[in-house]
N, C-alpha and C positions, 0 to 999 in steps of 0.2 A: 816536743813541747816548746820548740824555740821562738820567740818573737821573727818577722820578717822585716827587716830593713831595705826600702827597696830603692834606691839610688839610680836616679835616672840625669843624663847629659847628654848635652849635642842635642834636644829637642829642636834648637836654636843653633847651631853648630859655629856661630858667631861668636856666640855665649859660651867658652871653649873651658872656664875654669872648672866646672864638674865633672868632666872627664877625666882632666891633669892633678884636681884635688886625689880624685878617688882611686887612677893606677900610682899612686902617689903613697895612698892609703893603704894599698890594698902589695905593693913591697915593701910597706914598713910593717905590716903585718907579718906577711912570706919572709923576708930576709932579714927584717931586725924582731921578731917576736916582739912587738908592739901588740895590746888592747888584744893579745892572745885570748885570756882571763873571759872577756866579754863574750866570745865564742862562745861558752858552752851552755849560754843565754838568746844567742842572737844566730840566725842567719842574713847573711849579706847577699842580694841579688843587685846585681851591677850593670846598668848600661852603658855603658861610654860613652856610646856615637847612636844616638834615636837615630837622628837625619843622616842616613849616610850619603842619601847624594848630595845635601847643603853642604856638609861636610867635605866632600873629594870636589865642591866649586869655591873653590880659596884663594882667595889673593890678598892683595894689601889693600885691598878698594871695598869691600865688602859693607864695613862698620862704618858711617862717615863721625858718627856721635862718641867713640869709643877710643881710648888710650892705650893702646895694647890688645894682644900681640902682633907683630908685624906684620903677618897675613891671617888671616883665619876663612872661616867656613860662612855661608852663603844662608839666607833664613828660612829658605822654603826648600820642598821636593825639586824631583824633577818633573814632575807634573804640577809645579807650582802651588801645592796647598802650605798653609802654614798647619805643621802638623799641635801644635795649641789651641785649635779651634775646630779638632776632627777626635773629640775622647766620645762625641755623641753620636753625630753621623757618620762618623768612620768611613769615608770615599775612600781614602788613602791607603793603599794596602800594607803599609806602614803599621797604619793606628790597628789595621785587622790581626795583626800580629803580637801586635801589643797586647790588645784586648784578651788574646789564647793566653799569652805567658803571663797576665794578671790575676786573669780569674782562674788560674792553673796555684797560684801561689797564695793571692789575696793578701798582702802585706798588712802587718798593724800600723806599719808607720811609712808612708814615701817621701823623699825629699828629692824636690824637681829643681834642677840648678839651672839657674838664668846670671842673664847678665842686665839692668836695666839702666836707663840715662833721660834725662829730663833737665831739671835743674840742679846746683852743686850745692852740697851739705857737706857735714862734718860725718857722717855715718859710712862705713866703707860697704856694712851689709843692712840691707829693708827684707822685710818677710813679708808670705802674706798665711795667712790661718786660717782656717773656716771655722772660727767660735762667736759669730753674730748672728746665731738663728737657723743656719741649715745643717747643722750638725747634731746628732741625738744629745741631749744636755750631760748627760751623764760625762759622755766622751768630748763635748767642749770643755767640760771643766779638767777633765784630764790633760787636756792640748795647753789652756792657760797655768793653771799653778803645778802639774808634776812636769812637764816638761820645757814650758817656753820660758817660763820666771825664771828655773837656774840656767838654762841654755843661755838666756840674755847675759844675766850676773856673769855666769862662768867667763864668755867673752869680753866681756867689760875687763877682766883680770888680765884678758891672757889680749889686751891692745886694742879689741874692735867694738866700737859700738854700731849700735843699731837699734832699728825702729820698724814701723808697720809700712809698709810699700807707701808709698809717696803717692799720692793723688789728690794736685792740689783741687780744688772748686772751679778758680782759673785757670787753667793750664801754664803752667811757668811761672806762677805768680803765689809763691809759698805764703804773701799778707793775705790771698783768698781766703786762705784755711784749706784743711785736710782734710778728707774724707775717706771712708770705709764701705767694703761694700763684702756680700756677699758674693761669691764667684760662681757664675753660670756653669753648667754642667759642659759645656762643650770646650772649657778648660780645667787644666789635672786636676784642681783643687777640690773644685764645683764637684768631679765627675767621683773623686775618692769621697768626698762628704758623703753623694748618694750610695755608694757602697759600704756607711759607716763603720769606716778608717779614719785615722788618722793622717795628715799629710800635712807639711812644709814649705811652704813656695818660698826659695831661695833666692834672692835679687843683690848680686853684689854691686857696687857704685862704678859704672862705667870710666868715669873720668880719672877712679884710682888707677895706680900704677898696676901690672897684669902682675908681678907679685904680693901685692897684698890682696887682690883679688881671688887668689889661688891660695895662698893661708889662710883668709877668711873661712873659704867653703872647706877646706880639710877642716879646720876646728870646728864649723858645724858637723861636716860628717862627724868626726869621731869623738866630740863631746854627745852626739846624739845616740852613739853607737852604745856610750858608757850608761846613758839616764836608762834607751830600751831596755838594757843589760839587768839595770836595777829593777827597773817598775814592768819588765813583761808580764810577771807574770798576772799581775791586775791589771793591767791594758788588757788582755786577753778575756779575764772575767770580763770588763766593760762592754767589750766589743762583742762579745757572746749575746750579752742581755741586751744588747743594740739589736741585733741579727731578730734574737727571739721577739722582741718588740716589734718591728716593722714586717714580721712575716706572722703575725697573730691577727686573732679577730681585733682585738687591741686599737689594729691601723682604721681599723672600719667604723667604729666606732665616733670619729670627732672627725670635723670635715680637716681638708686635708689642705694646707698651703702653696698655694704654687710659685706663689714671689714673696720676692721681703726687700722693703722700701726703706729708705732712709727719711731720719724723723726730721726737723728743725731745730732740735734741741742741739747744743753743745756745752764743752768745757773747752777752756782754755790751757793749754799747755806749753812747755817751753821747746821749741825748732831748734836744732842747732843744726845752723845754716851756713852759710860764706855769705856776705856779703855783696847784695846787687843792687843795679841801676835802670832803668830808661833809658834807652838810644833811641834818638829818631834815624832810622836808618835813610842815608843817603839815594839811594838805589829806588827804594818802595816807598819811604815816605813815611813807615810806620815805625810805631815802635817796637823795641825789643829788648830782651832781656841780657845783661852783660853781668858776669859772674865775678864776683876778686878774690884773690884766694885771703881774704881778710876771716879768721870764724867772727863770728856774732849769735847771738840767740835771740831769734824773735816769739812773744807772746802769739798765738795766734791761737785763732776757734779748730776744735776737733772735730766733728759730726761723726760721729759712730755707733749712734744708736739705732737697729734696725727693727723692724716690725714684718712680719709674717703678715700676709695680704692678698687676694683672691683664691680665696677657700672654694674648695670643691669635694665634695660630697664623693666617695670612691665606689664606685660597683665592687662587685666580688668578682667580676672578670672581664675583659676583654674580649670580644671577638672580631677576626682577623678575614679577609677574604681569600682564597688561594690566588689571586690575579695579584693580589701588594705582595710581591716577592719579593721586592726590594727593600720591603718594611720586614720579613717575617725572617729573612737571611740575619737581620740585623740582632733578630732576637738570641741567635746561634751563638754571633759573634760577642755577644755581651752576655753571657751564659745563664738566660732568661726562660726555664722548666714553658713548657707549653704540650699542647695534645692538639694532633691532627684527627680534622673528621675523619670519617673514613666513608658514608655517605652524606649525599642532599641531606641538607634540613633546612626549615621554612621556620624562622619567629615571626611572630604576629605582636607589632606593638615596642617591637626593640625599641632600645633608649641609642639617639645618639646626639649629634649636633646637625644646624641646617647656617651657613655663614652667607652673611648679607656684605654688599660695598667693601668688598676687598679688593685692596692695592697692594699691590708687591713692589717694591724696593725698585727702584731706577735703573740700580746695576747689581749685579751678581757682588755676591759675598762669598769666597771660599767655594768657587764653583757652580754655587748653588743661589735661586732670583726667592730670596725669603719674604715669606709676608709681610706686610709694617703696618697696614692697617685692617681692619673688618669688623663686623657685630655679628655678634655668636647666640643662637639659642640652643636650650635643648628641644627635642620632636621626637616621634615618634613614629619608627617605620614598619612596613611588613616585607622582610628581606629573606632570599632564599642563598643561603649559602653551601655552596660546592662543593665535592670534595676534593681534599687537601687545605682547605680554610684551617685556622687552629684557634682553640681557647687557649687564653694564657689567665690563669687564676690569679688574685692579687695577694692572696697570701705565701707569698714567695721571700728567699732573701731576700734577693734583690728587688722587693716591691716599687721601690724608690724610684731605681731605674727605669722600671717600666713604667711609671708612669708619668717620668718626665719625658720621655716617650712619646705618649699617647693622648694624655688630656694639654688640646691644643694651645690654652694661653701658658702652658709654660714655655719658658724662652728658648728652649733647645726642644721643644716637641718638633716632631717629623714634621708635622701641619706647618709648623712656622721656618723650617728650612726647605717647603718646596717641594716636600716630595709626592704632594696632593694638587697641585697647581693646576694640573689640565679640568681639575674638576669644576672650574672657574671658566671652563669656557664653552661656548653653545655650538654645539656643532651643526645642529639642523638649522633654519631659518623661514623665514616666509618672503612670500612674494605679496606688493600693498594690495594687488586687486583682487588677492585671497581674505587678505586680514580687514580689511577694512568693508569687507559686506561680513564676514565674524563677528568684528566690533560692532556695528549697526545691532544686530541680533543681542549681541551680550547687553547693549545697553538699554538692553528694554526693560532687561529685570532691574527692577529702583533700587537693590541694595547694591548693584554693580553700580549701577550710576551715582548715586550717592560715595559710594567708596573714592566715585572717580574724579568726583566735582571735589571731595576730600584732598586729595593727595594733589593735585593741581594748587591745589591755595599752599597744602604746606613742602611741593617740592615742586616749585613753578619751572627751575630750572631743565627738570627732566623733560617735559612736557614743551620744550621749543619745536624739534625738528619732529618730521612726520615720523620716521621711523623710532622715534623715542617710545610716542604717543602711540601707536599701534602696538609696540613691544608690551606696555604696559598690558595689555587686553590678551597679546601671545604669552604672557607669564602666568595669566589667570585662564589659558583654555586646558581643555585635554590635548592638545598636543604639546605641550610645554614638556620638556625633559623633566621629568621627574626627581632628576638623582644629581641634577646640578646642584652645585653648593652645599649639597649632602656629605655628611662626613660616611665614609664607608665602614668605619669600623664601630663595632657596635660597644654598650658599655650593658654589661650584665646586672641584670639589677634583683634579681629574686630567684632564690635557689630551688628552688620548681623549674626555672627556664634554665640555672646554671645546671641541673641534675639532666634533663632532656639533649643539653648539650653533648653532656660528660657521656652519654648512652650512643652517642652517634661517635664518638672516637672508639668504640669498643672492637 
């Protein structure tokens, strides 16, 4: 019945103090019977080294922004991903490993040790928390008053203060104000919220000296080690009734949020900051920012109020096509219950999406050319699905998961990292002295024509070049691909067609 502390370093291998905090911690444990006591409360799972090729690529050149230590570790793979932006799409065989030893354990509590640099403050550690809305409320209010309020205090005693991760409005520029955000699932925080856990993002002040950076995080760890020690064993009620809540009819019930925006409101609170200036720099002409090791405390605005925002309505299930292997591996590796057909079945009328004027990204992100713009409807198809297709139901633990997943405008759905992307492109085409005795024909019918003289007044632009203008009339015949811009994966909407399903996996 022990709580899980799950302590992870070297994500960043740059960021090197949660390694050295934690074998640090972990023989003052073994050789001086240290926070023994807490043990028989708490289990300890330990990473030292996530990245271990950033890790063994170390030199003195690595960090340019950073005070210590002398050489360190290197911020990506060796296939170059940053493994902080892979807890969702998981390319990296890294994060697939992780993913098993997670959901093998499922910690109530993780704390991810970083190292961050920007501007110079008085604070040696910033955190970041998920208690602005994506977190089950019960378990945000456990994260703010039983554990972060005495966590704070307790360090305040023992020399370090600290505050919420730094992210000014203008970058570098702390009179902007401050902001708060919700963290996306395709980093730790984001990705433990939807597993509702508990989780710590640990950011000690780069420009501190590499030993108080390294005290810093052991007293996080092992003040943290003492609070789970006390309060597991109601963390553990909470996080139960979390579980039960998002894998009940419950979730079905009220539409479902897939982002949460920051409002315009603020307060004002006190920075304790160093002292800075304006330079015009010599070189470029611009300005920039120069640090003094002077403190001061500036008034500035907070923005941290969030709001929950494009709601969506949840089916009771998913259906998956056996061809998106790449999608349905993914559900394995994030330990997401699902049933394989086992023959053909034909729905008539499925629910899914149909996306219009989509642009993808200029350049690859993390490997992968992610969407950044489009307009999305729901439709309705009659789709024959294969065998080895699977249902994955939504009343699961991890409902969460899946369906940041799958319902496309969330920021980490597969859709919005690319891994739908060919479905954006026409592979047949036409020749003009086919299409244009077509067109002549289609335009006889007046509500073709009238649609056509429509859309010419409100999208003059598409309508210049010949093959634009012809396209328009090939997107409205029968030989038009059908299944372009079609999302492949269906959303189950009514338990007569979930039950039909459930009878083809038998």
């Amino acid at each position: 019945n022990n709580a899980v502390l799950f302590i992870q370093a070297c994500i960043h291998p740059g960021e090197s103090e949660g390694k050295d905090a934690g074998l640090m911690l972990l023989r003052d444990i073994i050789a001086e019977n240290k926070y023994s006591e807490y043990l028989d409360n708490v289990t300890i799972v330990f990473i030292p080294i996530f990245n271990v090729d950033g890790h063994e690529r170390f030199s003195a050149y690595s960090r340019i922004n950073q005070n210590g230590p002398i050489e360190m570790g290197w911020r990506t793979t060796a296939n170059n991903f940053n493994l902080n932006r892979e807890f969702m799409k998981a390319d990296a065989p890294e994060m697939q490993s992780w993913l098993r030893l997670y959901n093998e354990w499922l910690p109530e509590l993780l704390i991810d040790c970083h190292t961050t640099d920007g501007s110079d403050y008085q604070y040696s550690i910033t955190y970041g928390i998920e208690i602005y809305g994506n977190t089950e409320p019960n378990l945000s209010n456990w994260m703010k008053e039983k554990y972060l309020a005495p966590l704070i205090d307790k360090l305040e005693t023992q020399g370090h203060l600290s505050f919420p991760y730094v992210m000014f409005r203008n970058w570098h520029d702390p009179k902007s104000g401050l902001q708060s955000r919700c963290s996306p699932a395709m980093l730790c925080g984001g990705y433990i919220a939807l597993q509702n856990r508990a989780s710590l993002l640990l950011e000690t002040h780069s420009l501190k000296d590499y030993q108080t950076r390294v005290d810093a995080t052991y007293k996080v760890i092992a003040n943290s080690l003492e609070l789970l020690s006390k309060e597991n064993s109601q963390l553990q009620s909470i996080i139960a009734k979390a579980d039960n809540k998002y894998s009940s009819p419950e979730m079905l019930s009220e539409k479902y949020p897939l982002q949460y925006d920051l409002i315009s409101d603020s307060i004002m609170i006190d920075f304790k900051a160093k002292e800075y200036y304006a330079k015009k720099s010599e070189i470029t002409g611009k300005d920039y920012y120069f640090y003094t090791e002077k403190p001061t405390v500036y008034q500035i605005p907070y923005f941290k109020e969030i709001v929950p925002s494009n709601f969506v309505k949840l089916p009771l299930a998913y259906i998956i096509p056996a061809e998106w292997k790449e999608v349905i591996k993914r559900l394995d590796w994030h330990a997401i219950d699902y049933k394989i057909i086992n023959k053909p079945i034909t729905l008539e009328n499925m629910n899914t999406y149909k996306f219009d004027s989509v642009k993808l990204a200029e350049t690859s992100y993390e490997g992968r050319q992610r969407v950044q713009k489009y307009l999305k409807k729901e439709t309705s198809i009659t789709k024959t699905f294969s065998r080895g297709s699977v249902i994955v139901p939504i009343n699961q633990r991890r409902a969460r998961v899946l369906v940041d997943f799958l319902e496309p405008d969330s920021y980490d759905s597969f859709f919005k990292w690319g891994f739908f992307n060919n479905l954006f492109e026409s592979k047949e085409y036409f020749e003009t002295y086919i299409m244009e005795l077509i067109a002549e024909q289609m335009l006889k019918d007046y509500k073709v024509k009238a649609e056509f003289e429509k859309d010419k007044k409100l999208f003059p632009s598409k309508f210049i070049e010949q093959r634009d203008i012809l396209n328009w009339f090939y997107e409205r015949s029968p030989y038009f691909d059908t299944v372009k811009n079609v999302y492949p994966i269906g959303r189950i909407l009514s338990q007569t067609e979930l039950d039909t399903i459930m009878d083809a996996t038998k």
